[in-house]
C-alpha positions in Angstrom: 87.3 192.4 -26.2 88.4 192.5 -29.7 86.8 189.8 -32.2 88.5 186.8 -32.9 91.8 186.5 -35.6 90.2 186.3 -39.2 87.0 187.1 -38.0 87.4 190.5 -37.4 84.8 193.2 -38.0 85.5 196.4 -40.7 85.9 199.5 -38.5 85.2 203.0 -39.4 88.4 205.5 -39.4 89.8 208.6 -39.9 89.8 209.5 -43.5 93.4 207.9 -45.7 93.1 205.1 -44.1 91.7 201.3 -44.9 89.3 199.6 -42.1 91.3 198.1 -39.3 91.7 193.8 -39.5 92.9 194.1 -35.9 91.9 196.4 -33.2 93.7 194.8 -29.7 97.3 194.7 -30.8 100.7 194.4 -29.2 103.7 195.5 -30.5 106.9 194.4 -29.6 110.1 196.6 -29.7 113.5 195.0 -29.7 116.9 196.4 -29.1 118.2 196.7 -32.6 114.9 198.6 -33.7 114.9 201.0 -31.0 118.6 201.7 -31.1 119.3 201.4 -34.6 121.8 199.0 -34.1 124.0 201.7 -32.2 124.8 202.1 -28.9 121.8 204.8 -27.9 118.5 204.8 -28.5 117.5 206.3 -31.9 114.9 209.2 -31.0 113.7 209.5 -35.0 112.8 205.6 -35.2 111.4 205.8 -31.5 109.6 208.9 -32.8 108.3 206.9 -36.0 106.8 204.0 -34.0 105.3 206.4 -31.3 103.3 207.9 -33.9 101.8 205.1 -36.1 101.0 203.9 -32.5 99.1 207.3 -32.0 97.6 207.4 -35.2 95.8 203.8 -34.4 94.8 204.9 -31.3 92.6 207.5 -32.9 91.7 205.2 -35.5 89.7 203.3 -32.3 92.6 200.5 -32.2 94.3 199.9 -28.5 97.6 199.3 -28.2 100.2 198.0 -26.0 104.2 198.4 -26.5 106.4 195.7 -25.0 109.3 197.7 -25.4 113.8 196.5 -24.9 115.7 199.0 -24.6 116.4 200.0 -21.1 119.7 198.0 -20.9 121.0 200.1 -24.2 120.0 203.4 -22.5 121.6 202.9 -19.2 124.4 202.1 -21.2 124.7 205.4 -23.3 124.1 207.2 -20.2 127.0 205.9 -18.1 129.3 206.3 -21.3 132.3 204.6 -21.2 131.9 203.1 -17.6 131.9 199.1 -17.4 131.2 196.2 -15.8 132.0 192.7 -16.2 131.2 190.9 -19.2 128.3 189.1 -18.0 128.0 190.4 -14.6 124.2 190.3 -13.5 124.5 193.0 -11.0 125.5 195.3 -13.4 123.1 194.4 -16.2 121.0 195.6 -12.9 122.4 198.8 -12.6 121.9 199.9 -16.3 118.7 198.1 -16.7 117.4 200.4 -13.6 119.3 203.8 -15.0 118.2 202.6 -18.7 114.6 202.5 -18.0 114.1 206.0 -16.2 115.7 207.2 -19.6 113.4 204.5 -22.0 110.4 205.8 -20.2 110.9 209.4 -20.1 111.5 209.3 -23.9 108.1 207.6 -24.6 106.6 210.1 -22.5 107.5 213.1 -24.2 107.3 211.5 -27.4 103.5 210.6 -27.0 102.8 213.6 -25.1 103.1 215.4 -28.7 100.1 213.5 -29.4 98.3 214.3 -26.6 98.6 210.2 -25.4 99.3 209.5 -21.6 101.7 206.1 -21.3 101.4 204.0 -18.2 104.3 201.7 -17.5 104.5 197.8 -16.4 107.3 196.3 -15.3 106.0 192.7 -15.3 108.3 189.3 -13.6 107.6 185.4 -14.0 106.2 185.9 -10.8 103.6 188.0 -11.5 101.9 185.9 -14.4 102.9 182.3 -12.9 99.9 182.4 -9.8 96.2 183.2 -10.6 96.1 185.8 -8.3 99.0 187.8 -9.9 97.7 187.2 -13.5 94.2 188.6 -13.0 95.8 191.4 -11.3 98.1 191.8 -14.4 95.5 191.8 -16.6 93.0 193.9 -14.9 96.1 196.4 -14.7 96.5 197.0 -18.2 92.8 196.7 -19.0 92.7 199.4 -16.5 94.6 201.3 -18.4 93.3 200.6 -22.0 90.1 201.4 -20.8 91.4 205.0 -19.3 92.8 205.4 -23.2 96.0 205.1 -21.7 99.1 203.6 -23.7 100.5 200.6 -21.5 104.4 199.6 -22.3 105.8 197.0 -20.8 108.9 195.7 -20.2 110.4 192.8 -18.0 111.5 194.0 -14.6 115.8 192.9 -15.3 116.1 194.9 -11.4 114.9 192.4 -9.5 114.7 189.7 -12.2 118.0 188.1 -12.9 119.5 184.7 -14.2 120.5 184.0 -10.5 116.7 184.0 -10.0 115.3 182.1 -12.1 111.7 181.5 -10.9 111.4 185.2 -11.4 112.7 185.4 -15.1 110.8 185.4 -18.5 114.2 186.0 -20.0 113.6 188.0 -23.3 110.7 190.1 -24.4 109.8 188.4 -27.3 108.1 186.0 -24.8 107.1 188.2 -22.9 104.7 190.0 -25.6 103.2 186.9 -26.3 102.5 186.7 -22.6 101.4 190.1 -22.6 99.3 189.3 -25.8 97.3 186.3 -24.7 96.8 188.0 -21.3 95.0 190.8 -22.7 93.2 189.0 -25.5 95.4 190.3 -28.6 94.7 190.3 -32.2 97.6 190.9 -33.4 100.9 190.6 -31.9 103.4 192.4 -34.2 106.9 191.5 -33.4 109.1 194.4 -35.0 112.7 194.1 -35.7 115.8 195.2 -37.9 115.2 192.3 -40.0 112.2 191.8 -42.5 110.9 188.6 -41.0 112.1 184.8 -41.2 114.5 183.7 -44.2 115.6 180.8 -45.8 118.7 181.9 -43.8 120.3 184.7 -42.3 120.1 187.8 -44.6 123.2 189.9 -42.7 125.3 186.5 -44.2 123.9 185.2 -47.2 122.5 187.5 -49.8 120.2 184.5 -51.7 118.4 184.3 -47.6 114.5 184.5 -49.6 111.9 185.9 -46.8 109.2 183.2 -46.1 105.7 185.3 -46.0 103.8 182.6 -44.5 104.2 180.0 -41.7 100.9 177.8 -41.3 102.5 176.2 -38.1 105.8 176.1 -36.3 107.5 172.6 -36.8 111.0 171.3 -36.3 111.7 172.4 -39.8 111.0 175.8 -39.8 113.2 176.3 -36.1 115.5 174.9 -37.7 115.4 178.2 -39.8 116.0 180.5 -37.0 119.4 178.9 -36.1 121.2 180.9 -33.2 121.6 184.5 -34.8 121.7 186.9 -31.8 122.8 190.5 -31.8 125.3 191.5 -29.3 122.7 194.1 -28.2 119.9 192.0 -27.5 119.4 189.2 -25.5 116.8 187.1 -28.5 117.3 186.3 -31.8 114.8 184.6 -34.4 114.2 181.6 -31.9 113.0 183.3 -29.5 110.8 185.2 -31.7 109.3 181.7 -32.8 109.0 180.7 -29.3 106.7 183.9 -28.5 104.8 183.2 -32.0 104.3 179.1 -31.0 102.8 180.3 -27.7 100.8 183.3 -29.2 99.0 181.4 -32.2 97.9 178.7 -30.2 96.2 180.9 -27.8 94.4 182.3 -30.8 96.7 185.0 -31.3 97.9 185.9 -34.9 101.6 187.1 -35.6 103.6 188.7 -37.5 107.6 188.9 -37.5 108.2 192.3 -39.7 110.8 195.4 -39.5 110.4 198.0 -37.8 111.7 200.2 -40.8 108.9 199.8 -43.1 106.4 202.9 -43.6 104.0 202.8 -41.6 103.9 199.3 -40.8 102.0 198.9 -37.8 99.3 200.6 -40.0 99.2 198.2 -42.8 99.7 195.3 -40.6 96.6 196.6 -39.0 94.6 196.6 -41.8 95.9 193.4 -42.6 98.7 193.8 -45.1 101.1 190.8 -45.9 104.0 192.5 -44.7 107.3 190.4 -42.9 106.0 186.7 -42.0 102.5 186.1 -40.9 101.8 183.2 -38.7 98.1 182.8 -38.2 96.4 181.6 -34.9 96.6 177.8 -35.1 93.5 177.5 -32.4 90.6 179.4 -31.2 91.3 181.7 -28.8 91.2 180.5 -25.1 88.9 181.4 -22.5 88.3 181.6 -18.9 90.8 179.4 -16.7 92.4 177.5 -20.0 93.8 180.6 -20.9 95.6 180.6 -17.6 96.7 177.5 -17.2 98.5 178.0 -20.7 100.0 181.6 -19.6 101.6 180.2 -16.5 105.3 181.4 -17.4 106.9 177.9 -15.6 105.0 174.8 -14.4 106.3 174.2 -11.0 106.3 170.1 -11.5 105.5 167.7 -13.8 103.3 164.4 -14.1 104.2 161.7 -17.0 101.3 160.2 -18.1 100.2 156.8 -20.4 99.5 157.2 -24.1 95.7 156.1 -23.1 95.8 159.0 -20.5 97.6 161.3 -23.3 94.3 160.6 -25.6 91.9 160.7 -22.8 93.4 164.4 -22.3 93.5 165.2 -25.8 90.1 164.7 -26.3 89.0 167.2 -23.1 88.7 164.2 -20.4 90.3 164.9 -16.8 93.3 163.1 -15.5 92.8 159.9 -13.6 95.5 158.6 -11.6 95.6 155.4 -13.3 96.9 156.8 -16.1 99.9 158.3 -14.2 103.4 156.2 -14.1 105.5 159.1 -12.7 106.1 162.8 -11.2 108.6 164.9 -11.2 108.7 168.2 -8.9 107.3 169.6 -6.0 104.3 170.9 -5.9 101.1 171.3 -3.5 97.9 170.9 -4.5 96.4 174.4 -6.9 99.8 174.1 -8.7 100.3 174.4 -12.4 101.9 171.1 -13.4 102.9 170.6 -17.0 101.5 166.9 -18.3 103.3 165.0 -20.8 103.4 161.6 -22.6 106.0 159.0 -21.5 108.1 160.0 -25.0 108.3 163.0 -23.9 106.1 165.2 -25.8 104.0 167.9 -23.8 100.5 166.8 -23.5 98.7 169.9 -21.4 99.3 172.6 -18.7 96.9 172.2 -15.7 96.4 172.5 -12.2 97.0 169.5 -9.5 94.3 168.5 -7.3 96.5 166.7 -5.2 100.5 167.8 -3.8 103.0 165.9 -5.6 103.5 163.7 -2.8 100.2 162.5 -3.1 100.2 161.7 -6.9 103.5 159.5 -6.1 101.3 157.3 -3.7 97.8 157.4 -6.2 99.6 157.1 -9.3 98.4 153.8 -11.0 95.5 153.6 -8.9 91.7 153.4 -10.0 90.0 156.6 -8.6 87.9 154.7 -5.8 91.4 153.4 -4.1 92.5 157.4 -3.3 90.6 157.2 0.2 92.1 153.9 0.8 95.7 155.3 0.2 95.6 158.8 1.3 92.8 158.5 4.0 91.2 161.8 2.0 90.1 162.8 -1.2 90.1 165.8 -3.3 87.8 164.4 -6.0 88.2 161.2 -8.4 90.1 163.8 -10.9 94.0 164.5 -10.3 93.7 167.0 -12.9 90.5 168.3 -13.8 89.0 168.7 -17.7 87.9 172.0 -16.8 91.7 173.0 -15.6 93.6 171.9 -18.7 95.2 174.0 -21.4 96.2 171.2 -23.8 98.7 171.8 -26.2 
């Protein structure tokens, strides 16, 4: 594994070159990169990215691509053919053409550099059950280890609006999924755009890029506002959401175009380039990392603000300290735990099915046999299975 953000060891590389800051790193590839805000993808700026990708490869670095796109290229390729605006099945039917085409060009693109690419198409499903995530993980480390370049991309075939247990929904989450799952650096979120502004740059031409964001708040969302392309499915929230999640796993970010020279270089090395947000917490190990990658908690369980403390300073969850569920969910679920105002305490797994909580909640510890006629343990959610926020 690579060493932990800002503590990162000088590496040896080829000669031109500065020592690497980061050697795990995920780079994210969004529509209005890749396509250069046309209608087809842009072979020269695909061909750009593909080689700074190669280059760190070389230079010892691994790299994964969490690439959009696909929807684009199926688009080009049926021409003028359409379907209804908004119509999931066909988003289907050019996401499925689209990423034949997406894939194919990556392919011949790195094999100029003598790099095989192995592709992962990745669902909620797949990261949302410990069984699924480990295989995840041990896919791509598979594949980093066989000095193989992974690119990933969200499966839109069989992952659709109208099923939404399966969706991530855009792939700026999705890298910081991707990221945290395979212990990251550096996730380096590339883009059309520079980074975050004071405001949007394409309207107002005082917008000042912000270099630095120490931690997400309500302020600085408030900066992304709701600018979307009509090619792309994000926007600058959604890159915030994916660098919230990724510093706090212990992941450091950085929001930059995908235009500059040789950025994923520089960023490498450790270059201010775009807006940096740095890892706002050690990075997290074993089952804590899980319980903070699951994609959706399947239920929910409201909690005192004694029991709110008690978790926030590593103690398990008693069901005294419950006053109320929400969900279904049997016992191994991840639940998501928060205070009674509302605020999101911790991610964990449930010791007990929902239905159980409901009839314990309130309770000291040494009533649950009295109640349920069983017990699981004194714990409803254990210290050791808690991700807190």
């Amino acid at each position: 594994m690579g060493p932990m953000p800002g503590e990162c060891a000088p590496e040896k590389h080829e000669a031109g070159g500065a020592e690497l800051r980061y050697r795990r790193i995920v780079a994210k590839f969004g529509t209005n990169l890749l396509t250069a805000g046309t209608d087809r993808l842009d072979l020269e700026i695909m061909a750009s990215l593909v080689g700074q990708v190669a280059r760190l490869v070389r230079r010892g670095a691994r790299v994964i691509i969490v690439t959009s796109g696909a929807v684009a290229a199926g688009q080009h390729r049926l021409g003028n053919r359409q379907g209804r605006r908004g119509d999931v099945a066909w988003r289907q039917v050019l996401a499925s053409i689209g990423q034949s085409a997406l894939m194919q060009a990556y392919e011949q693109l790195f094999s100029w550099h003598d790099l095989v690419v192995g592709q992962t198409l990745l669902t909620r499903r797949d990261l949302a059950d410990k069984r699924g995530y480990l295989t995840t993980r041990n896919a791509l480390e598979g594949l980093l280890a066989a000095g193989v370049v992974p690119i990933v991309n969200e499966n839109d075939v069989v992952a659709t609006d109208e099923i939404a247990e399966a969706r991530i929904g855009d792939n700026d989450n999705l890298s910081a999924y991707v990221a945290n799952l395979v212990d990251a650096d550096l996730l380096a979120i590339l883009t059309n755009i520079g980074g975050l502004y004071t405001a949007d740059p394409n309207l107002d031409p005082t917008a000042i890029l912000i270099p630095r964001v120490e931690r997400i708040d309500e302020t600085v969302e408030r900066l992304a506002g709701r600018v979307v392309h009509a090619r792309s499915r994000g926007g600058m929230a959604t890159k915030l959401q994916a660098a919230r999640l990724a510093t706090g796993s212990g992941v450091d970010v950085v929001i930059a175009s995908g235009h500059e020279p040789q950025v994923l270089a520089r960023l490498a090395q450790g270059e201010a380039i775009g807006t940096v947000f740095p890892a706002t917490s050690p990075r997290l190990v074993g089952r804590r990392r899980f319980y903070r990658m699951a994609v959706t908690p399947v239920g929910r369980m409201i909690v005192d603000e004694g029991a709110a403390q008690a978790i926030a300073a590593r103690r398990s969850l008693l069901p005294a300290g419950i006053v109320g569920v929400e969900g279904e969910f049997k016992r191994g679920d991840v639940v998501e735990i928060v205070a009674s105002d509302g605020r999101r305490v911790a991610t964990g797994r449930s010791r007990y099915d929902a239905d159980d909580v409901r009839a314990i909640l309130g309770h000291r510890s040494d009533q649950i046999i009295e109640l349920l006629g069983y017990s699981h343990g004194d714990e409803v959610v254990h210290s050791d299975d808690l991700a807190l926020e």
